[in-house]
C-alpha positions in Angstrom: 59.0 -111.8 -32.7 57.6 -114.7 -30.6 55.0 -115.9 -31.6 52.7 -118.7 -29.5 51.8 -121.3 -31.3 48.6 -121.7 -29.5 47.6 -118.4 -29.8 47.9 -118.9 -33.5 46.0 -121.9 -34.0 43.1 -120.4 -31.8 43.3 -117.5 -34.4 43.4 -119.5 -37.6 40.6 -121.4 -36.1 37.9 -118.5 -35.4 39.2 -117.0 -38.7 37.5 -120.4 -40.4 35.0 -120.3 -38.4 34.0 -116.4 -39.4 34.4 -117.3 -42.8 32.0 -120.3 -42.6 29.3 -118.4 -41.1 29.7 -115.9 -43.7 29.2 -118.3 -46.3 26.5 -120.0 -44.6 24.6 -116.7 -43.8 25.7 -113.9 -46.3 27.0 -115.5 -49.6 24.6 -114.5 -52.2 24.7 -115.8 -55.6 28.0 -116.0 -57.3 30.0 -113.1 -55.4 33.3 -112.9 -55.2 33.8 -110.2 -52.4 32.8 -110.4 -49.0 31.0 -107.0 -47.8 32.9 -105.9 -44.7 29.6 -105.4 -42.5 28.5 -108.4 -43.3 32.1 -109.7 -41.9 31.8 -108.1 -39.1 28.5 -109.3 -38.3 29.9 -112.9 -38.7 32.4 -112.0 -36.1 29.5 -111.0 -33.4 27.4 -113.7 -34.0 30.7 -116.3 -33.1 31.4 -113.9 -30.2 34.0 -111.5 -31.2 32.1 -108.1 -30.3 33.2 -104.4 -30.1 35.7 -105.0 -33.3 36.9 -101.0 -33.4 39.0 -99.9 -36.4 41.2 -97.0 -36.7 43.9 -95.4 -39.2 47.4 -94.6 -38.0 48.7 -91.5 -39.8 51.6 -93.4 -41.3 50.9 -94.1 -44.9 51.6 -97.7 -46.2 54.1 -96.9 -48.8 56.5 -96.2 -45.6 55.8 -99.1 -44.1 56.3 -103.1 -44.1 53.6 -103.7 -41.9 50.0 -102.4 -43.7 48.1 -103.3 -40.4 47.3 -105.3 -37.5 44.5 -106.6 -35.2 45.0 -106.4 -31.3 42.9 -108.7 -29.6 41.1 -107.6 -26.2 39.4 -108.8 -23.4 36.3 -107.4 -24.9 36.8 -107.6 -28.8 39.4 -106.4 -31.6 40.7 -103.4 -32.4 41.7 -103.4 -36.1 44.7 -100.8 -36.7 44.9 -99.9 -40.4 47.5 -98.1 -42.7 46.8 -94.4 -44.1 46.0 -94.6 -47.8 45.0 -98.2 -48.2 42.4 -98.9 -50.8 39.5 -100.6 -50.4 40.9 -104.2 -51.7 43.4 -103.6 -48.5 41.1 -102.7 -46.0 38.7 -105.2 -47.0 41.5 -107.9 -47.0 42.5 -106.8 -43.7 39.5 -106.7 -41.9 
């Protein structure tokens, strides 16, 4: 796999950036989990819109890979795992 080192850094970047406007906005009290909608409204406020998330029917156990996250002209389309728990997806998203 190739993987552009640009590419990444843009990634890594809005990843921070989500996650600051999470805390900034969302972060109530002393939780420790984020709330998935709440993630994905930090994500449409900094411009990632139409984030679409589906289940393959291959469960994780078979697999290496427990998801991914195909970026789009017009968003994300997040790709997850049969069977994962909510710890998983949550991580994932």
């Amino acid at each position: 796999m190739i993987i552009n080192k640009q590419n990444l850094e843009a990634v890594i970047a809005k990843a921070n950036e989500v996650n600051d406007h999470y805390k900034l906005t969302h972060l109530t009290g002393n939780a420790t989990q984020k709330i998935m909608d709440y993630i994905l409204d930090s994500c449409g406020k900094l411009g990632v819109q139409n984030v679409h998330m589906s289940e393959v029917d291959l469960p994780f156990s078979d697999s290496a890979v427990y998801s991914m996250c195909v970026m789009t002209q017009d968003g994300a389309d997040i790709v997850l795992a049969k069977g994962l728990n909510h710890c998983w997806q949550r991580y994932t998203i």
